[in-house]
VOGU-3710 file (C-alpha; in Angstrom, 3 decimals, decimal comma):
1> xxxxxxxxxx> -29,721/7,405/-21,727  -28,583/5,852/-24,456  -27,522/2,385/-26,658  -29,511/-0,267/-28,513  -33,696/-1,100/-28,297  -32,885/-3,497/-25,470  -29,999/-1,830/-23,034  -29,843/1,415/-21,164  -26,826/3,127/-20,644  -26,340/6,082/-17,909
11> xxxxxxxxxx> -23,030/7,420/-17,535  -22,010/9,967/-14,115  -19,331/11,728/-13,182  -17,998/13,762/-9,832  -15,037/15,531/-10,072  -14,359/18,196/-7,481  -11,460/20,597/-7,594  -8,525/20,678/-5,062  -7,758/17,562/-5,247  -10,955/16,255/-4,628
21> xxxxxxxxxx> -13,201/13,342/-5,826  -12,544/12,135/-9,434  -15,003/9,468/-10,279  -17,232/7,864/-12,317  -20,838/5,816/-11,860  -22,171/3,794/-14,911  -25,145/1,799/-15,185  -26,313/-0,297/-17,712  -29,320/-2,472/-18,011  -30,163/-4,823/-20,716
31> xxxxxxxxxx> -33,532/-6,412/-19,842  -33,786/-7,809/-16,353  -30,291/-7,655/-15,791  -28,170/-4,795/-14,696  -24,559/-3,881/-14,456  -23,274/-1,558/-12,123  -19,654/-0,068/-12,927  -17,349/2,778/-11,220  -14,129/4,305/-10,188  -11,699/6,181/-10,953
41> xxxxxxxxxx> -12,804/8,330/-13,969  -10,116/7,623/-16,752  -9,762/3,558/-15,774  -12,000/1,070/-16,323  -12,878/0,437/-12,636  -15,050/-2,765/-11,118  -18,053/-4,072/-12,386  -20,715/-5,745/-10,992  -23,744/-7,599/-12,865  -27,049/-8,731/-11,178
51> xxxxxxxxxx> -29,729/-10,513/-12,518  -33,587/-9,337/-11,794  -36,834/-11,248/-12,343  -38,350/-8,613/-14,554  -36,769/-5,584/-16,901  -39,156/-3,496/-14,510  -37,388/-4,754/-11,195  -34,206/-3,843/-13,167  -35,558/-0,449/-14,036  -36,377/0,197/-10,801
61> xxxxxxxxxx> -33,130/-0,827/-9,074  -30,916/1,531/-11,491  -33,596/4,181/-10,856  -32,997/4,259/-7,174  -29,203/3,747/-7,665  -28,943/6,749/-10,197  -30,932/8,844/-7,556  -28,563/7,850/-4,249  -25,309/8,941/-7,063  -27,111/12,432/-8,301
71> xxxxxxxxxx> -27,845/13,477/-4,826  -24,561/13,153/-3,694  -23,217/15,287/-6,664  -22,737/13,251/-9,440  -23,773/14,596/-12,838  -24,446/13,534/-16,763  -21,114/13,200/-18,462  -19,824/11,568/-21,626  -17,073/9,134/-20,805  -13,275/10,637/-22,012
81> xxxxxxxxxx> -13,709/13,912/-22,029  -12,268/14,289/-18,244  -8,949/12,508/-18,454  -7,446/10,406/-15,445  -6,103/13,093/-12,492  -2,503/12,516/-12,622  -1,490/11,075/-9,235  0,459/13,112/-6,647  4,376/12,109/-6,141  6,879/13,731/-4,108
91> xxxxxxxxxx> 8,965/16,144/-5,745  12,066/17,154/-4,735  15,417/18,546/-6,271  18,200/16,306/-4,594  21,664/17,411/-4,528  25,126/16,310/-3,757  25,758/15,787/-0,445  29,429/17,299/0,751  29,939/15,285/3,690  32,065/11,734/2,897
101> xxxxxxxxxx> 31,321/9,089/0,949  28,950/6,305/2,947  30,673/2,493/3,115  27,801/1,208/0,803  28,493/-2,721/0,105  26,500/-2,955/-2,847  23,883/-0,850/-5,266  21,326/-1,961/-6,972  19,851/0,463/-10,082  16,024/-0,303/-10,259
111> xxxxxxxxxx> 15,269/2,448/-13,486  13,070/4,605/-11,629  13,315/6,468/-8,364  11,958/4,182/-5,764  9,886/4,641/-2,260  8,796/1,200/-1,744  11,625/-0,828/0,426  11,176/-3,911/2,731  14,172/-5,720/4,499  12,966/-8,819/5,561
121> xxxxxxxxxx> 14,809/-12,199/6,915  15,641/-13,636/3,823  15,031/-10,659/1,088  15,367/-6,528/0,328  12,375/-5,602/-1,375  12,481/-2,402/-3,408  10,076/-0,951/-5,725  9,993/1,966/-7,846  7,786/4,441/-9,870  7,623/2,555/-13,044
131> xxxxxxxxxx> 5,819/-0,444/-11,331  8,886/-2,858/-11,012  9,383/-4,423/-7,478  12,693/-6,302/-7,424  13,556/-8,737/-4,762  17,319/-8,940/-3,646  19,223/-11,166/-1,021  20,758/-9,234/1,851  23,807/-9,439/-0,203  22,747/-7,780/-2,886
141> xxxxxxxxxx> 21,715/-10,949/-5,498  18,662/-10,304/-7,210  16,083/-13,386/-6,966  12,904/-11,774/-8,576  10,843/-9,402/-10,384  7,333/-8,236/-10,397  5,444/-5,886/-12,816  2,352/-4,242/-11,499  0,323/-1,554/-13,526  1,861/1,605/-11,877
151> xxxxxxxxxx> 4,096/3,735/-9,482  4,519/1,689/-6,173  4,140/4,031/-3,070  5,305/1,515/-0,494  6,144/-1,878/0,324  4,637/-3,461/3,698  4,372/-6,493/6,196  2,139/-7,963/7,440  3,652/-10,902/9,597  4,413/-13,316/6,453
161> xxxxxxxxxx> 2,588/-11,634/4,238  4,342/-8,804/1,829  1,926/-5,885/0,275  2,626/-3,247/-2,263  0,720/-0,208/-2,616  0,174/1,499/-6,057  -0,617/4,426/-7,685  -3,422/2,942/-9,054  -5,389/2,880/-6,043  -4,956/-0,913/-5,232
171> xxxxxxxxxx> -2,939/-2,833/-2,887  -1,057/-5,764/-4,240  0,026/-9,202/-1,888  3,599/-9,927/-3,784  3,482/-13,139/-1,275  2,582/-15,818/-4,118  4,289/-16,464/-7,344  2,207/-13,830/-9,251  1,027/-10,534/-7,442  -2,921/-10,314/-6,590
181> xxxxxxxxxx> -4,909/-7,027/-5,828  -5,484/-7,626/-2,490  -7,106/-4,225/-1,470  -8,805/-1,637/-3,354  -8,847/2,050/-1,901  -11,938/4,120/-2,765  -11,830/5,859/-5,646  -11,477/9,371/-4,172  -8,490/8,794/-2,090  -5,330/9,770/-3,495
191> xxxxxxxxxx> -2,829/7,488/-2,096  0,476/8,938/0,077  1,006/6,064/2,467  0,227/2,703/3,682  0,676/0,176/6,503  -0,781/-2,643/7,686  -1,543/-4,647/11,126  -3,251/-7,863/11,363  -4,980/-7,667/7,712  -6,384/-4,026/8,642
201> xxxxxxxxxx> -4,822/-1,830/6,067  -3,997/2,043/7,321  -3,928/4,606/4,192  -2,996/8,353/4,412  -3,849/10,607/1,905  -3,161/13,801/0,228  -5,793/15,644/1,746  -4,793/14,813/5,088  -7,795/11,867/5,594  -6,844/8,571/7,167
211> xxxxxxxxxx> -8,599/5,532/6,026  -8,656/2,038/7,707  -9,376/-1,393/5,509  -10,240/-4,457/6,988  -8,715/-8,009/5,670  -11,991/-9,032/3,565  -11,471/-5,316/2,166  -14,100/-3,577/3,708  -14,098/0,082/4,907  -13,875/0,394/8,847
221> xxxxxxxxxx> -13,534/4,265/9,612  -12,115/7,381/8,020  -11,282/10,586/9,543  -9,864/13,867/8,165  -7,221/16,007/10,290  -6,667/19,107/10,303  -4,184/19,612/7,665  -2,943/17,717/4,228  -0,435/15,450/3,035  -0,572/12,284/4,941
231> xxxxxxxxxx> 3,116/11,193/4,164  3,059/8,964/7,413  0,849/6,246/8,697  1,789/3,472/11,417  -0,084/0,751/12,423  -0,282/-1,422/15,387  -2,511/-3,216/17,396  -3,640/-0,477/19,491  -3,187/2,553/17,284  -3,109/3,904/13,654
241> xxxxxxxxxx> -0,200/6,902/14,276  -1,000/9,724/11,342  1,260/12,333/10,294  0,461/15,133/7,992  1,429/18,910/7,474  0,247/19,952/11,174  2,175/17,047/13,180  1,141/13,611/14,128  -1,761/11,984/15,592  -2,830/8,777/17,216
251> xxxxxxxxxx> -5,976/7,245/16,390  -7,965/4,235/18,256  -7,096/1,178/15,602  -11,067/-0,409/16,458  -13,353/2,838/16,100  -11,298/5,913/15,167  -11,180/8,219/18,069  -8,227/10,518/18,323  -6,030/9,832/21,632  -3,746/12,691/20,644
261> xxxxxxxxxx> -2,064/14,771/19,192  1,283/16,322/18,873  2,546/19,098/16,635  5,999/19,351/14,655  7,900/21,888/13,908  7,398/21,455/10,000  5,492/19,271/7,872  5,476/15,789/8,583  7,108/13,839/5,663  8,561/10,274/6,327
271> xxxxxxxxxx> 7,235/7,696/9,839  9,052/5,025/11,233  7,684/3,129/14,629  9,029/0,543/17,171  7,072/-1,502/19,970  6,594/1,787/22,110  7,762/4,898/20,027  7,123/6,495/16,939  9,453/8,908/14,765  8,182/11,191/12,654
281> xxxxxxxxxx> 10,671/13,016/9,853  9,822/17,009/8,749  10,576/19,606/6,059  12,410/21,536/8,888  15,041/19,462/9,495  14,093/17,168/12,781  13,043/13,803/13,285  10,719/13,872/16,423  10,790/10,862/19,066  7,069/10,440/20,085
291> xxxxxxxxxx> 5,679/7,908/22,929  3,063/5,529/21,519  1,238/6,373/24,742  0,722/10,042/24,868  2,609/11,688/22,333  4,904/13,035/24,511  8,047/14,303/23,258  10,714/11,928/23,753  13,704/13,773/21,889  14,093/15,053/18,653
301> xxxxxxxxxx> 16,996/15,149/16,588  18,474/17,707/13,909  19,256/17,151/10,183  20,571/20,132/8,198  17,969/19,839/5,991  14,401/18,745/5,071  14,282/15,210/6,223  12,615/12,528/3,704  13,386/9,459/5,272  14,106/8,237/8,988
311> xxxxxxxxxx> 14,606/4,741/10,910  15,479/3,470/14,418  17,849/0,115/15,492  14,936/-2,080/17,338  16,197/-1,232/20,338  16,495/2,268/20,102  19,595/2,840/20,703  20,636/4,593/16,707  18,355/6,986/14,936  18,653/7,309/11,302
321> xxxxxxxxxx> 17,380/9,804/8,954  17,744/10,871/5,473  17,700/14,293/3,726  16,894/15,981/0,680  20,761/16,903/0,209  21,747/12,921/-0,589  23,080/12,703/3,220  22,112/10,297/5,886  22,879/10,672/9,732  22,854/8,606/13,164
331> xxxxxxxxxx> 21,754/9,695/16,303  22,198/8,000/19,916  19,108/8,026/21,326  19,716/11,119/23,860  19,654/13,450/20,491  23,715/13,302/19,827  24,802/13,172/16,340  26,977/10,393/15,806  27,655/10,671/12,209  26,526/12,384/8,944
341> xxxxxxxxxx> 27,734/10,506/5,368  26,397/11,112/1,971  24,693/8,302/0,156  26,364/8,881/-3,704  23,160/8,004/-5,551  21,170/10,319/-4,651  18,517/11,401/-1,625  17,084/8,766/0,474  13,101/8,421/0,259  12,293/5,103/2,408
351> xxxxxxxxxx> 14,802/3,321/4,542  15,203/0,779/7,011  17,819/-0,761/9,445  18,756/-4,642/9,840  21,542/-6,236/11,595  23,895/-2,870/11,034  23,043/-1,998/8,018  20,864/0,350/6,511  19,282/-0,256/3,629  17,923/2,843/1,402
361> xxxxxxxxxx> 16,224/3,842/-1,468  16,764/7,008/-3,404  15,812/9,336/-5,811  17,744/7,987/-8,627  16,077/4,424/-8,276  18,878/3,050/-6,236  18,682/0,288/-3,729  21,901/0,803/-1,770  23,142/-1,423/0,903  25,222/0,635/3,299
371> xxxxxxxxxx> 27,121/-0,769/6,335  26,210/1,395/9,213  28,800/-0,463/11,968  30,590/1,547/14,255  34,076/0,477/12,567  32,707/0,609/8,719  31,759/4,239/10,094  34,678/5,223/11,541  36,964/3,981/8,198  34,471/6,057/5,972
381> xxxxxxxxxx> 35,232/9,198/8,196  38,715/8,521/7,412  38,130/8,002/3,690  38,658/4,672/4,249  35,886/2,828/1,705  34,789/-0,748/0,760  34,358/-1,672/-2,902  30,847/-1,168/-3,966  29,523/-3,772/-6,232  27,157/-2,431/-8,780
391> xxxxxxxxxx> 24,229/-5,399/-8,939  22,656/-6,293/-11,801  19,479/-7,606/-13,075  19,569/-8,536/-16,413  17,440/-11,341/-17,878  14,328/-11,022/-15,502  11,309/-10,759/-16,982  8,161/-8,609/-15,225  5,379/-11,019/-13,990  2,601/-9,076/-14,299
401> xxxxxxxxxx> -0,445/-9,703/-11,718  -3,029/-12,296/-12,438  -7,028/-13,607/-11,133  -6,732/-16,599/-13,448  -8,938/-19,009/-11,506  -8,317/-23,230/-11,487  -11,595/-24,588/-10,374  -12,114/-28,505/-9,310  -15,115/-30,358/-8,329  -15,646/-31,372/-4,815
411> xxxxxxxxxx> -14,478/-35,027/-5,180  -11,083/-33,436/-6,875  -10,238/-30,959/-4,056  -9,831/-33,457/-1,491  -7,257/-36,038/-3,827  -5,548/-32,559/-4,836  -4,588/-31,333/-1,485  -6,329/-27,612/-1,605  -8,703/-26,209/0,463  -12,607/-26,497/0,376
421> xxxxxxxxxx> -14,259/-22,971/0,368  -17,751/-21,791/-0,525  -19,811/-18,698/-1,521  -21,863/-17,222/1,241  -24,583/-14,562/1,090  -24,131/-12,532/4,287  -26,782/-9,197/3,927  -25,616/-7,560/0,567  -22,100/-9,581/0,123  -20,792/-12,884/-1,386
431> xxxxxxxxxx> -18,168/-13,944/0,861  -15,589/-16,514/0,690  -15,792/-19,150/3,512  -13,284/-22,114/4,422  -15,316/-24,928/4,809  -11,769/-27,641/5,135  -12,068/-30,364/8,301  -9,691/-28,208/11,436  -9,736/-25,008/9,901  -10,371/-22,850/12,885
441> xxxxxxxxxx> -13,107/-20,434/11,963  -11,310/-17,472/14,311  -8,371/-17,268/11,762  -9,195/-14,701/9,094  -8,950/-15,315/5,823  -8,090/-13,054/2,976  -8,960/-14,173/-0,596  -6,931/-12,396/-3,216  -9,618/-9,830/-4,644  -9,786/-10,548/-8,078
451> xxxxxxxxxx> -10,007/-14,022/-6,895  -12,460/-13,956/-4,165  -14,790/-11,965/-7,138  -14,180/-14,565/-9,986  -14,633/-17,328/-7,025  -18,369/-15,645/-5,886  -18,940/-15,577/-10,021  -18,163/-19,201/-10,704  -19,853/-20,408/-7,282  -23,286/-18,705/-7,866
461> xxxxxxxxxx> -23,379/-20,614/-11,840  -22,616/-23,765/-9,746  -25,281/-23,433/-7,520  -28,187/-22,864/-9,964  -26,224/-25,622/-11,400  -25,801/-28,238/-8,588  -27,582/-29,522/-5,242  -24,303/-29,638/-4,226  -23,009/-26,295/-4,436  -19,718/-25,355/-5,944
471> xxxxxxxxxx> -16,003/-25,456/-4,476  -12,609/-24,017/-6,074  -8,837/-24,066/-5,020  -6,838/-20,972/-5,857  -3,692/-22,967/-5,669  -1,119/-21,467/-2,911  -3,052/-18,057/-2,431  -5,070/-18,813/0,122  -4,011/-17,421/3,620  -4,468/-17,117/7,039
481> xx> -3,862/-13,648/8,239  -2,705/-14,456/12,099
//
């Protein structure tokens, strides 16, 4: 220990090889109150401050607390000597594909290469490894641009709501005007993949673990297979589908249980997944065609090389896939190649397919647009191309994300239009309750993070302060998750 007369510092660290935990556990206590802090050893990580009757209560509590963290490994360390574990990203050399040119409509340069994509009804998301996440009309018109603090994995939906998950551990909703951290993976989990059903967050990792998140962004279940690299994870109401380097698994969504499992011929490294199906990409070349229900084998389909990317029309009649050699294909559903076209800016790591066209995003940051109808097809077979048009995006700033908070009193809330909520002690959490006339209490609601802790903050001064308690609004960020 260490510091001035009247605080007590303790700083712990666990870092394991292989990939494994890379953490830090601080406590501090400066007379009867104490403040807990951890994460990821090299960023500054949450804190959380309680107050204590005594110093000796205090002294007790970080006692006990320093005990639970040494017995689980965690040692004496002195903060910045271990440095941040760089992150893992998928590496690949892309080349030149020599099949013809795809008909792509338009491009779109982001500035870094890019995983994250989302076609939705009204926008194409795409974000890349610097932290940018542009939004784009279908036709290629950029209408937006967010800055979060580092590489974005993926972008997923969530009925209305649209996530992004970072490199930095945390999950950010990009559905307001300025992104929130919505979710907050534990510290030892090195992020590959993430989707989400019905607020409960699925996230596969690079040791081959899959980890489910509930909406108020608590832990539910975690399970390690039996390989690594979780590049897939699919998420539905019945299932959390999990592929990794041995094939692909099917987990019960509620308690974890695995229903099956299938293996691949190669690694698995992209998922994609319709109502009953799921398709599962490898390093050797196939996409596999998997029934929801059993795993069984539905067909499988051959790239000529390993295959990074891979999507299905909702009704299953196309499979597409991309490789590491800038191509993309299409499949009918029996297995029959229907077509193989190279992209022109480079290999395809995320993709998806809307109303005949499929949308991609590549390792040279691209965003490309590329009609995938049967005559657009045919014409680019003959050499027969469209114009391209190379969008732009100058002029948009980065809005960064926020946890500013605008707090009202109770008479205010009602003439302002927001929504009541209070702070609730339920066992060892503050939690965030709607307290509004018709809410329906069955409808969960998820509280931006940052917001939902500066909210508990604020609300525990207010009632030491007030009979009444204390309300805020968090103006047009507060949702109901289905």
């Amino acid at each position: 220990m260490s510091a001035a007369t009247d605080e007590q510092i303790t700083y712990l660290e666990l870092s394991e090889e292989g990939g494994g935990a890379h953490k830090f556990y601080e406590v501090r206590q400066s007379g009867a109150e104490l403040t807990i802090t951890y994460g990821r050893i090299g960023e500054p990580g949450q804190a959380r401050t309680t107050a204590f009757p005594t110093a000796e209560k205090a002294a007790a509590t970080a006692a006990k607390k320093l005990g639970e963290k040494v017995r689980k490994g965690y040692a004496p360390a002195v903060r910045g000597v271990r440095q941040r574990r760089a992150v893992t990203r998928r590496q690949i050399v892309s080349t030149r594909s020599t099949a013809r040119q795809a008909p792509v409509l338009w491009r779109f340069r982001s500035g870094a290469d890019a995983f994250g994509i989302f076609i939705g009804e009204e926008h194409a998301w795409v974000g890349n490894q610097a932290g940018d996440v542009y939004t784009l009309t279908h036709d290629g018109e950029v209408t937006g641009r967010f800055g979060l603090p580092d590489g974005v994995k993926c972008i997923v939906a969530d009925d209305y709501w649209i996530y992004a998950g970072c490199d930095d551990g945390r999950v950010y909703d990009l559905g307001g005007k300025v992104p929130r951290v919505a979710y907050e993976i534990a510290a030892d989990v090195d992020i590959y993949w993430l989707d989400i059903h019905d607020g409960v967050l699925g996230v596969a990792d690079a040791r081959g673990g899959i980890t489910t998140v509930d909406h108020e962004d608590e832990f539910q279940w975690r399970r390690s297979a039996a390989g690594t690299a979780g590049w897939m994870v699919r998420c539905d109401a019945d299932g959390v589908y999990h592929g990794y380097s041995s094939g692909v698994s099917r987990y019960s969504a509620r308690g974890g249980e695995e229903l099956w499992h299938t293996r691949t011929e190669g690694a698995v490294l992209f998922g994609w997944q319709e109502r009953a199906e799921v398709f599962a990409g490898t390093s050797r070349g196939w996409v596999y065609r998997l029934a929801k229900a059993d795993g069984a084998q539905r067909a499988r389909y051959r790239c000529d090389a390993a295959v990074f990317s891979c999507a299905a029309s909702p009704d299953g009649r196309y499979v597409f896939a991309g490789d590491n050699s800038s191509s993309v294909y299409c499949f009918a559903a029996d297995g029959t190649r229907l077509w193989k076209l190279g992209t022109g800016c480079g290999s395809a790591y995320s993709m998806q397919y809307r109303d005949e066209r499929l949308y991609i995003v590549t390792t040279d940051g691209s965003l490309a647009c590329i009609d995938a109808s049967e005559a657009a097809v045919r014409e680019a077979e003959g050499g027969r191309l469209p114009q391209t048009t190379d969008v732009k995006a100058a002029g948009w700033e980065r809005i960064a994300p926020g946890a500013e908070l605008e707090t009202v009193s109770v008479a205010q809330a009602g003439s302002l239009g927001g929504v009541e909520v209070e702070c609730v002690q339920d066992g060892g959490r503050l939690r965030v309750r709607v307290t509004s006339a018709g809410f329906d209490p069955s409808w969960r609601v998820q509280f931006p993070k940052d917001v939902r802790i500066a909210g508990a903050r604020y609300l525990v001064a207010e009632l030491h302060a007030s009979e009444r308690g204390g309300f805020y609004r968090a103006r047009g960020e507060i949702k109901r998750v289905l």
